[in-house]
C-alpha positions as semicolon CSV with decimal commas, in nm:
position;residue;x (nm);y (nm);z (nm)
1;X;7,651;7,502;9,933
2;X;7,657;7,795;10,103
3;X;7,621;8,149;9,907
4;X;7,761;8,428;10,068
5;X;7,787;8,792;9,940
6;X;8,062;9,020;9,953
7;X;7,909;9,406;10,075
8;X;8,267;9,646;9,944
9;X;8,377;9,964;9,775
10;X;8,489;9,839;9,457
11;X;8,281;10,042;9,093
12;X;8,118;10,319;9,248
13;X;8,189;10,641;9,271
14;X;8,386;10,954;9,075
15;X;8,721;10,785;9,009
16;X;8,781;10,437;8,968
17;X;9,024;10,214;9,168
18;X;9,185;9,915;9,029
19;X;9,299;9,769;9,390
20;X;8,949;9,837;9,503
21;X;8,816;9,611;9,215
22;X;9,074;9,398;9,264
23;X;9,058;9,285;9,580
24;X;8,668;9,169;9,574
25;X;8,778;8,997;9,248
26;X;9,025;8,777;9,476
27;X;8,821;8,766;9,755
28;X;8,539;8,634;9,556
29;X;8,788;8,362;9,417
30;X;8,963;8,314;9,746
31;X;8,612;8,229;9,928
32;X;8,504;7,967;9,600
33;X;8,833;7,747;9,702
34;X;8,741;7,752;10,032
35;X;8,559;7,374;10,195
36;X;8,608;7,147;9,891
37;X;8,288;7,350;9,679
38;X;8,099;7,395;10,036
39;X;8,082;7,812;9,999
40;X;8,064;8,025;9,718
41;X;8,061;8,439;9,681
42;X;7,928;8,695;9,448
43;X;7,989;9,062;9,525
44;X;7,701;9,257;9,624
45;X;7,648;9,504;9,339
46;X;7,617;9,792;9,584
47;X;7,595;10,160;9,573
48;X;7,607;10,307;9,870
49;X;7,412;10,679;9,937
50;X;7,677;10,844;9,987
51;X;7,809;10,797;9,664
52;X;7,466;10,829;9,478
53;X;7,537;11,212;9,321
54;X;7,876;11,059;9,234
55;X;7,937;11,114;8,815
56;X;8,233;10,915;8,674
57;X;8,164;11,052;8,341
58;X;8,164;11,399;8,461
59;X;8,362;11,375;8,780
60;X;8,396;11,758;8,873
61;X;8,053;11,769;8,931
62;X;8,121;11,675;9,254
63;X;8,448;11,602;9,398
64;X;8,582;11,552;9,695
65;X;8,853;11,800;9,678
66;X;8,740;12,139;9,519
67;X;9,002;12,372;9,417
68;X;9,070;12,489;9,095
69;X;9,406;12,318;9,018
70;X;9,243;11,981;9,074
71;X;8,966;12,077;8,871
72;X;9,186;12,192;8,589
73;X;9,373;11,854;8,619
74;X;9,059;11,635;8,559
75;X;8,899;11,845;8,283
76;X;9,267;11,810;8,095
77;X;9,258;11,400;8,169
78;X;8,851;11,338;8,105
79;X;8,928;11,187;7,762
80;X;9,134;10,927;7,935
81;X;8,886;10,890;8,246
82;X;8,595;10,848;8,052
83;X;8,772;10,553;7,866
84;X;8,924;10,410;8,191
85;X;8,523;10,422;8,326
86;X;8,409;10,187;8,031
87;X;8,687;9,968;8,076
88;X;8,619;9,886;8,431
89;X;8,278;9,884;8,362
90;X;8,312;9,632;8,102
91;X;8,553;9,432;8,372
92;X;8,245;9,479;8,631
93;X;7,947;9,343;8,353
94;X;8,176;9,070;8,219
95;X;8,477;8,936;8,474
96;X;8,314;9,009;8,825
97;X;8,055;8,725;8,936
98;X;7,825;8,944;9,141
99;X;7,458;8,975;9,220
100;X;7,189;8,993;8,957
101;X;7,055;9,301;9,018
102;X;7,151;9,614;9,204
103;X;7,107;9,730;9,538
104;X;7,091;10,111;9,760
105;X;6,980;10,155;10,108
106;X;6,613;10,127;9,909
107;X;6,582;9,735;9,819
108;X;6,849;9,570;10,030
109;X;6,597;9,405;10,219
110;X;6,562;9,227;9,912
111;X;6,882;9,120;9,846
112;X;6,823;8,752;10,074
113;X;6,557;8,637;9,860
114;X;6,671;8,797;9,507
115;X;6,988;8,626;9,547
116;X;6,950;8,325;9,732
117;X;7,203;8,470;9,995
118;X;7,340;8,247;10,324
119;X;7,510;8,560;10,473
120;X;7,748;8,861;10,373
121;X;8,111;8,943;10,432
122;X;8,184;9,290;10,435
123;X;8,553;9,419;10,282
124;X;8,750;9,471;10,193
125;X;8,928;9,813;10,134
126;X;8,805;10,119;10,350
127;X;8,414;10,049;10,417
128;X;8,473;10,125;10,771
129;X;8,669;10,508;10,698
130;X;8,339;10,731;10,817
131;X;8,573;11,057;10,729
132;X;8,534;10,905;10,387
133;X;8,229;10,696;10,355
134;X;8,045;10,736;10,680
135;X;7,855;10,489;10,881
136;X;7,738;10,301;10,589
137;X;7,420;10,073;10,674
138;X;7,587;9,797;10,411
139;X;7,951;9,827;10,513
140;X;7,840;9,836;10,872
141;X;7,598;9,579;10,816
142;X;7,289;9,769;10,986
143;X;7,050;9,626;10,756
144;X;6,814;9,405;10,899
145;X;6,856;9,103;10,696
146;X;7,255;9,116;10,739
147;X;7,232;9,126;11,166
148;X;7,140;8,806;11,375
149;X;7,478;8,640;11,280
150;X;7,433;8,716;10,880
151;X;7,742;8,871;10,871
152;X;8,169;8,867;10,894
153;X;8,398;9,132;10,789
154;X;8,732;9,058;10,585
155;X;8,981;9,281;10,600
156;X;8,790;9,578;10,642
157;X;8,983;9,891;10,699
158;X;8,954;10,240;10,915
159;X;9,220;10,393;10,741
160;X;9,317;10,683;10,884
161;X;8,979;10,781;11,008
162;X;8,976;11,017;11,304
163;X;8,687;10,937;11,576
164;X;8,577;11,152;11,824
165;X;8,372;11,066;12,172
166;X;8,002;11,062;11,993
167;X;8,158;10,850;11,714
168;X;8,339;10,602;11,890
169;X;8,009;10,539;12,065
170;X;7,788;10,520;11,742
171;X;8,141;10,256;11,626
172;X;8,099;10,042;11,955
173;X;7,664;9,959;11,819
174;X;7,764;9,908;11,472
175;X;8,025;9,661;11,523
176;X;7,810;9,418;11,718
177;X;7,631;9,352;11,435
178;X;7,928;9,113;11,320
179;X;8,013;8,742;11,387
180;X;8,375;8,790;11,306
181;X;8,585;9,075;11,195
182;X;8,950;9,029;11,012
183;X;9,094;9,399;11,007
184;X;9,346;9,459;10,704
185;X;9,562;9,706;11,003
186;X;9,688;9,649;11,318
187;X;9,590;9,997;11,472
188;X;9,216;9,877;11,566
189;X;9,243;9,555;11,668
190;X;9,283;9,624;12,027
191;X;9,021;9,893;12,022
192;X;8,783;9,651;11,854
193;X;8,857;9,359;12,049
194;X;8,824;9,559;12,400
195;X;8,451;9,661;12,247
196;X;8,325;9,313;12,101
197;X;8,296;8,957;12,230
198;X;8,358;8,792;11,869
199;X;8,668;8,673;11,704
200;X;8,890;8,988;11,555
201;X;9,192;8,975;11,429
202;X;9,449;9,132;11,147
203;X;9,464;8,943;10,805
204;X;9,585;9,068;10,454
205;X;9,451;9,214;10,155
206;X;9,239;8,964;9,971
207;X;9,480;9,087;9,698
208;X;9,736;8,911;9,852
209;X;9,487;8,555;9,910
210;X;9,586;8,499;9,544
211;X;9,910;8,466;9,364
212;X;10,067;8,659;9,045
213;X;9,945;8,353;8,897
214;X;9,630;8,402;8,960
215;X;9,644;8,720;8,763
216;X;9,816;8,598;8,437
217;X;9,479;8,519;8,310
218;X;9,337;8,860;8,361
219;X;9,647;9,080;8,253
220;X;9,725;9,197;7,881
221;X;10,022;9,070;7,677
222;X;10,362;9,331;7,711
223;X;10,195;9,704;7,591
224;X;10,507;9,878;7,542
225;X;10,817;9,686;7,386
226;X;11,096;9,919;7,498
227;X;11,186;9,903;7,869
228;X;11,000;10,178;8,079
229;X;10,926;10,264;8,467
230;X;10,590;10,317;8,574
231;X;10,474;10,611;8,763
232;X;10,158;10,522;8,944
233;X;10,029;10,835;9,159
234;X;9,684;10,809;9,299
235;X;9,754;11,167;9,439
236;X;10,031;11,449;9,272
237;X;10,331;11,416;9,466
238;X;10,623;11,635;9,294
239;X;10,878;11,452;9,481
240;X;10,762;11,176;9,350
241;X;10,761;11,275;8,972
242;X;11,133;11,401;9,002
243;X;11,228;11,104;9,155
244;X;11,052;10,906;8,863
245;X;11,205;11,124;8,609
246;X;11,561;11,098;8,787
247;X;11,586;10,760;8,811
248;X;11,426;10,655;8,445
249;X;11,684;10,889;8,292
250;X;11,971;10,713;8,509
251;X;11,860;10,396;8,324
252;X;11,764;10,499;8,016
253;X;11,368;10,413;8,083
254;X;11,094;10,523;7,928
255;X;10,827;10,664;8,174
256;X;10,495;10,499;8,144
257;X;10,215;10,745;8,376
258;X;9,944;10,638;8,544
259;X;9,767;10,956;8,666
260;X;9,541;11,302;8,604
261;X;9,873;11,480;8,539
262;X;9,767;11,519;8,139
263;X;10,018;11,797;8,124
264;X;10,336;11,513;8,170
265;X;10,306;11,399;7,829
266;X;10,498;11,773;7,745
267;X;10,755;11,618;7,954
268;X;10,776;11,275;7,732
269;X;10,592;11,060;7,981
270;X;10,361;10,821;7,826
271;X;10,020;10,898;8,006
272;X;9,818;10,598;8,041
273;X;9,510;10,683;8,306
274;X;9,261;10,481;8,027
275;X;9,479;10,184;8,132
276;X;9,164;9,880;8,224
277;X;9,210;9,632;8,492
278;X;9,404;9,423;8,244
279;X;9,609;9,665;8,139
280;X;9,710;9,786;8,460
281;X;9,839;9,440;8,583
282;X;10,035;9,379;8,221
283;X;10,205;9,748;8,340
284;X;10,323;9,638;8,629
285;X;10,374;9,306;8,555
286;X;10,631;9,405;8,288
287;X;10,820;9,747;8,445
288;X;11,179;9,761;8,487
289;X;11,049;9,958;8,815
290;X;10,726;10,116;8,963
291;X;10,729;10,490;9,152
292;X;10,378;10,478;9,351
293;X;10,218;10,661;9,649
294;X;9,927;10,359;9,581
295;X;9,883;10,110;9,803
296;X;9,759;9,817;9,589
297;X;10,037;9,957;9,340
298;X;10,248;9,858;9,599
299;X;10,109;9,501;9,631
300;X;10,103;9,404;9,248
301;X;10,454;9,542;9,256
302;X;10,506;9,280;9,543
303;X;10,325;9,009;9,356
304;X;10,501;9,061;9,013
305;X;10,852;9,049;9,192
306;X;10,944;9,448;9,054
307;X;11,153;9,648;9,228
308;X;10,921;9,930;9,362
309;X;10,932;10,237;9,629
310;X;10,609;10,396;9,728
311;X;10,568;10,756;9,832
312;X;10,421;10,861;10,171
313;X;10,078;10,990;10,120
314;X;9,821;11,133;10,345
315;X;9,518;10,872;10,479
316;X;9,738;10,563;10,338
317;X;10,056;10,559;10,531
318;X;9,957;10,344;10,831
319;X;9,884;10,053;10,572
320;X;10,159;10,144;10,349
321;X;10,368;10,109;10,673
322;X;10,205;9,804;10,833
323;X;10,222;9,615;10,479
324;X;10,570;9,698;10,421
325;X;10,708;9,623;10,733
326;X;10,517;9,278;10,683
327;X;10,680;9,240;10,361
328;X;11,019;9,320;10,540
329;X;11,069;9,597;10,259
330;X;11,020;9,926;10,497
331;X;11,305;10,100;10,343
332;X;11,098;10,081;10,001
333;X;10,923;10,379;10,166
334;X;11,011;10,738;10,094
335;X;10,882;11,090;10,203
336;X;11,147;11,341;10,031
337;X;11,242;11,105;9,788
338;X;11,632;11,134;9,936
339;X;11,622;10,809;10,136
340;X;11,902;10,545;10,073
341;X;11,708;10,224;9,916
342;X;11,864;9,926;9,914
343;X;11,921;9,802;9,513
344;X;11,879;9,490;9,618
345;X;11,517;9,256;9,738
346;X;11,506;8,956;9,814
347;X;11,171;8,885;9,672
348;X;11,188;8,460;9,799
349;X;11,214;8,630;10,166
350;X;10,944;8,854;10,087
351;X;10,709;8,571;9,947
352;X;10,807;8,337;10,240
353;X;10,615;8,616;10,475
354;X;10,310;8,647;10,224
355;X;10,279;8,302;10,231
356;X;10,256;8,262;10,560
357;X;10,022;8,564;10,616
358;X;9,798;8,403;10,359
359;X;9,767;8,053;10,544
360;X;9,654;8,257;10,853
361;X;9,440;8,484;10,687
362;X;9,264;8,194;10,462
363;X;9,296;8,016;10,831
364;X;9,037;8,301;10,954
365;X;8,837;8,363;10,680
366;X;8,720;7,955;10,676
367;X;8,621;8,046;11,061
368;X;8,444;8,274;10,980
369;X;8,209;8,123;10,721
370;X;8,182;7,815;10,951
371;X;8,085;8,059;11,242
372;X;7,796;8,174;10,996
373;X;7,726;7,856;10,897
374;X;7,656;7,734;11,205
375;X;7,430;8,064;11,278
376;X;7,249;7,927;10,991
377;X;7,135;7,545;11,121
C-alpha cells in the first residue's frame, strides 16, 4: 500500500476555518477509497513559517487586518473563539488521521522516514495564494524530499492572488516541482498548463469528493428546536446582516450567527462562533436557510440540500462564481442584497452536476497517485 501525505492549510493559524479542516478530512477519506486498499493518506501536521507568530488564543496579537474596529470585534467574541479553538483542536487530536508528529520548514526532511511516506499531495484550499501565504516550501513542495516526482497537487487554489513579472517567474520554478496539478479554479489552468509539461487540470473541492452522507457521522443531533436561518459571515458584510434579518423576520425565523459580530446578540441573534466542526455541519444541516459570504458555507449548504445565497466578498468571488455557476445556482449570488433569487432549486439538477464533477475529479486524482506510483518503482 501506498502512504501518501496530504501538505494543506487546515489548524494553523489566528482564526480557525471549518471548510479548511474540512476539506483535508474528505480528501483524506476520498484518497483511502481509492484502488481497492492500494493508497492511503494522513495529513501532514504542518505549520508553515509564516504562520509561526500566529496566536489563536490571543488572536490580536497579530492579525492580518489591524484597525481598531476589528480589534474591538475580536476582543468582544474571544470567549467564543477561545472555545471554538479547543473544539477544533479536539477534532484535529481525535477525528483527523494525520502524521505522528509535527513538522516546520526545520524537520521536514524528516517527515519520509518518520512517517513511512510514498509521496505528498498538496491541497487543498489556498496553499498557492502568495498575497496570503507566500511561496511556501511545503505548499510549493520545494523541500527536497517532496521533488523528483514525490509530489501532486489537488485542488490547490491561487485565489485571488495578484502576480507581478518577478513573481510569475519565481511561480513558473516552483511548479515544476509537481507530477500533476488539479486546480480547484478555472482562471490558472491555462497559465499553468502553458508553463508545465505535466497533467493540469480543474477538479472540485475535496469537500465535494464526499456526500452529505458522509458527514452524518461527524455532525451533532438538531441544536436549536425552533426553526432558525443561519448567518454565516467569514467577513462583516452589513448588507448581508439586513438581508438576514429581513428575510428571518418575513418567516418568522430565528437567527442563528456564526461570526465576531458579539454585539448581534443586542439584536436577538443567537451568536454561535464556539460552534465545533460538528456543530457547524448539524447548523447547516438543519436551517430553514443559510445567509453566507463563505465559500465552504456555500458547499455544505449545497450538500445538505438548503436553500442558501452567498454574499460577494473580496479574494473569494472567482470561486464563489466558478462553483456556482457549476452548480447551475449563479443567481444564489448577491452583492447589494437587492437581486431577484429564484424561490425555487432544483437541488436533483444541482447534484446531477456534482456528481459528475466528482467522477472526473476522483478520475484525476487516481492518475495522479498512479503517476507517483510509478515514479516510485
Amino acid at each position: 500500500m501506498k502512504r501518501y501525505g496530504i501538505v494543506s492549510y487546515n489548524f494553523y493559524g489566528n482564526f480557525t476555518n471549518y471548510g479548511s479542516m474540512l476539506q483535508s478530512w474528505a480528501l483524506c477519506r476520498a484518497v483511502n477509497r481509492l484502488g481497492e486498499g492500494e493508497y492511503s493518506a494522513v495529513v501532514v501536521d504542518y505549520l508553515p513559517d509564516i504562520l509561526l507568530d500566529k496566536d489563536p488564543l490571543n488572536p490580536m496579537k497579530n492579525m492580518w487586518d489591524t484597525d481598531p474596529a476589528s480589534l474591538e470585534m475580536c476582543r468582544q467574541s474571544l470567549p467564543a473563539i477561545r472555545e471554538n479553538y479547543r473544539k477544533f483542536r479536539d477534532f484535529w487530536k481525535e477525528r483527523m488521521d494525520k502524521t505522528l508528529r509535527s513538522y516546520t520548514s526545520q524537520n521536514f526532511s524528516e517527515v519520509i522516514a518518520a512517517e513511512g511516506l510514498d509521496g505528498f499531495i498538496c491541497g487543498s484550499d489556498t496553499i498557492f495564494n502568495i498575497n496570503e501565504l507566500g511561496f511556501d516550501d511545503g505548499y510549493y513542495a520545494v523541500y527536497p524530499c517532496m521533488k523528483n516526482g514525490h509530489t501532486v497537487a489537488y485542488a490547490a487554489s491561487f485565489g485571488d492572488a495578484v502576480f507581478d513579472e518577478k513573481t510569475f517567474r519565481l511561480l513558473d520554478k516552483k511548479l515544476l516541482n509537481f507530477k500533476a496539478i488539479g486546480l480547484r479554479e478555472e482562471e490558472m489552468i491555462s497559465y499553468v498548463r502553458e508553463h508545465t509539461s505535466v497533467p493540469v487540470r480543474k477538479v472540485i473541492d475535496p469537500s465535494l469528493l464526499l456526500t452529505a452522507e458522509d458527514y452524518d457521522p461527524l455532525a451533532e443531533g438538531r441544536l436549536i428546536q425552533e426553526k432558525y436561518l443561519l448567518l454565516y459571515a467569514r467577513r462583516h458584510n452589513p448588507a448581508m446582516t439586513e438581508y438576514a434579518e429581513k428575510l428571518a423576520a418575513r418567516h418568522g425565523w430565528k437567527i442563528v450567527e456564526i461570526s465576531l459580530r458579539a454585539e448581534n446578540s443586542a439584536r436577538g441573534h443567537r451568536m454561535f462562533y464556539e460552534a465545533g466542526i460538528e456543530e457547524f455541519l448539524s447548523l447547516v444541516k438543519y436551517a430553514e436557510y443559510v445567509v453566507t459570504n463563505s465559500f465552504h458555507g456555500m458547499i455544505f449548504s449545497v450538500q445538505y440540500r438548503r436553500p442558501f445565497v452567498i454574499f460577494s466578498r473580496a479574494q473569494c468571488d472567482t470561486k464563489i462564481r466558478e462553483l456556482l455557476a457549476m452548480f447551475g445556482l449563479s443567481d444564489r449570488k448577491l452583492i447589494s442584497g437587492n437581486e431577484t433569487v429564484r424561490e425555487d432549486m432544483d437541488y436533483d439538477a444541482v447534484h446531477a452536476k456534482i456528481a459528475a464533477a466528482r467522477k472526473e475529479s476522483i478520475r484525476f486524482l487516481s492518475m495522479e497517485l498512479n503517476i507517483m506510483s510509478r515514479e516510485e518503482s
